[in-house]
C-alpha positions as a LaTeX table, in Angstrom:
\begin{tabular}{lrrr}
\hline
Residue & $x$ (\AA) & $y$ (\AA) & $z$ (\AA) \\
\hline
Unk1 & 22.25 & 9.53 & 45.65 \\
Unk2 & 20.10 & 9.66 & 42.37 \\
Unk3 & 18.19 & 6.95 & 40.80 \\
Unk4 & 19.31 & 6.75 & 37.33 \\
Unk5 & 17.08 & 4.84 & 34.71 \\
Unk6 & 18.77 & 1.75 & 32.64 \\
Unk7 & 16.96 & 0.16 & 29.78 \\
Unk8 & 14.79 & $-3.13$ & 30.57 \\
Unk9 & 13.31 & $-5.15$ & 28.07 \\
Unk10 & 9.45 & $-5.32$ & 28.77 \\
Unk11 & 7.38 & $-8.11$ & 28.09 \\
Unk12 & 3.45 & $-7.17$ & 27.53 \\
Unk13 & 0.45 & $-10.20$ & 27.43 \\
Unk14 & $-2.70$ & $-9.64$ & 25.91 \\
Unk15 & $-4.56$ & $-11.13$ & 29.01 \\
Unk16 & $-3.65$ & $-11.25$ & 32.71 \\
Unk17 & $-3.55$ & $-14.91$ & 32.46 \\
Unk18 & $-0.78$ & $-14.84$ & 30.26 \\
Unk19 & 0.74 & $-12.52$ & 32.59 \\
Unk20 & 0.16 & $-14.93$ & 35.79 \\
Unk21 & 1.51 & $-18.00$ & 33.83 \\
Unk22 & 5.11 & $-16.01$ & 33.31 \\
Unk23 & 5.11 & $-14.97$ & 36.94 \\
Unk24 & 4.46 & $-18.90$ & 38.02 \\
Unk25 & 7.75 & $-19.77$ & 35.59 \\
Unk26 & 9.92 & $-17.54$ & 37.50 \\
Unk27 & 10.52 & $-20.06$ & 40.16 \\
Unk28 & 11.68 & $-21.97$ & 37.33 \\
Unk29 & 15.06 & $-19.52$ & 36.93 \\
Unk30 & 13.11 & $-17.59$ & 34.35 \\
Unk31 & 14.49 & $-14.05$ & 35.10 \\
Unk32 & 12.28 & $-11.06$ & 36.17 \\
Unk33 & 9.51 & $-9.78$ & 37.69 \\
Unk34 & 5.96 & $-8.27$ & 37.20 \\
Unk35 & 5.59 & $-4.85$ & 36.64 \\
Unk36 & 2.58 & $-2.42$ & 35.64 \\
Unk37 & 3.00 & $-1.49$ & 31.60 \\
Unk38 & 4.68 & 1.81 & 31.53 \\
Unk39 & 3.30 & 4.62 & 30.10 \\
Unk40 & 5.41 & 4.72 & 26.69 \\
Unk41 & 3.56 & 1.29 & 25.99 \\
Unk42 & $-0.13$ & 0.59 & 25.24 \\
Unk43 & $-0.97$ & $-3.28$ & 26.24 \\
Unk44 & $-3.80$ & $-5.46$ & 26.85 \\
Unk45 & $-3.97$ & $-6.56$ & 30.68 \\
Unk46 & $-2.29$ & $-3.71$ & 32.40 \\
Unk47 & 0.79 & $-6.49$ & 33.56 \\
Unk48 & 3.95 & $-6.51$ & 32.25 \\
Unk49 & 7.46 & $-8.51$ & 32.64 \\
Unk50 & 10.62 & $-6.84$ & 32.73 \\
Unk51 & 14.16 & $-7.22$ & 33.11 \\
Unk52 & 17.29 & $-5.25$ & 32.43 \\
Unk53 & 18.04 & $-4.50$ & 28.25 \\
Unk54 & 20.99 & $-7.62$ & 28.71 \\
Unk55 & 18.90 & $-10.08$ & 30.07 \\
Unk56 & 16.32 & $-9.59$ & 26.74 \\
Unk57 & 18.06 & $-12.77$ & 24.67 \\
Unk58 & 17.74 & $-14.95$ & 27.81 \\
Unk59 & 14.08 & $-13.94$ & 28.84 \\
Unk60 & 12.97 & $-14.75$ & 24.73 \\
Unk61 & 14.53 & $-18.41$ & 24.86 \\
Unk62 & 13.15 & $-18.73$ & 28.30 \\
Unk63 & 9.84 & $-17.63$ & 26.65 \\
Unk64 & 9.91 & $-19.50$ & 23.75 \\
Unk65 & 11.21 & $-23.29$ & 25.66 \\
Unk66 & 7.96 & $-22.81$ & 28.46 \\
Unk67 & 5.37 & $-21.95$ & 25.45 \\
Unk68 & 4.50 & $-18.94$ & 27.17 \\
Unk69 & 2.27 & $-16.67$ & 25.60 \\
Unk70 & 3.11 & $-12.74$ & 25.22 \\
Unk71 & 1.68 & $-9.96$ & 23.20 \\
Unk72 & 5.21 & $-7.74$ & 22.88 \\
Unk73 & 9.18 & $-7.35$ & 23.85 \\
Unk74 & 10.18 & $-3.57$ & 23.79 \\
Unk75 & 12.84 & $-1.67$ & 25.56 \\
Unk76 & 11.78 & 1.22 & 27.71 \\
Unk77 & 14.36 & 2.98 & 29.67 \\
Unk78 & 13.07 & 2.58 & 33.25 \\
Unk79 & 14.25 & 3.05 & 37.49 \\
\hline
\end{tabular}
């Protein structure tokens, strides 16, 4: 069976900090998981969120209600 590659929204942070904070949150139902930045995307610290393209709307308010910092949101097509 083939993998085939679905779109995930990607979350980039300008320091690995920022990155760490996110990954502590998702014990908090924040959807996701830590990722190294792909190579379509330049970013800061090397660590990047990501879930799939659908989830996008519920990862920003989940962003945006914790405070969390983040340097980017883009959709890369990914396995």
């Amino acid at each position: 069976m083939q993998r085939c590659k679905t779109p995930h929204a990607v979350v980039t942070f300008h320091s690995t900090a920022d990155a760490m904070a996110v990954q502590a949150a998702a014990g908090d139902g924040l959807p996701g998981r830590v990722i190294p930045v792909p190579s379509e995307i330049s970013a800061g610290c090397g660590l990047a969120w990501s879930v799939p393209a659908e989830h996008r709307e519920t990862l920003e308010q989940a962003l945006a209600q914790r405070g969390l910092a983040f340097e980017a949101i883009t959709v890369v097509e990914l396995y």
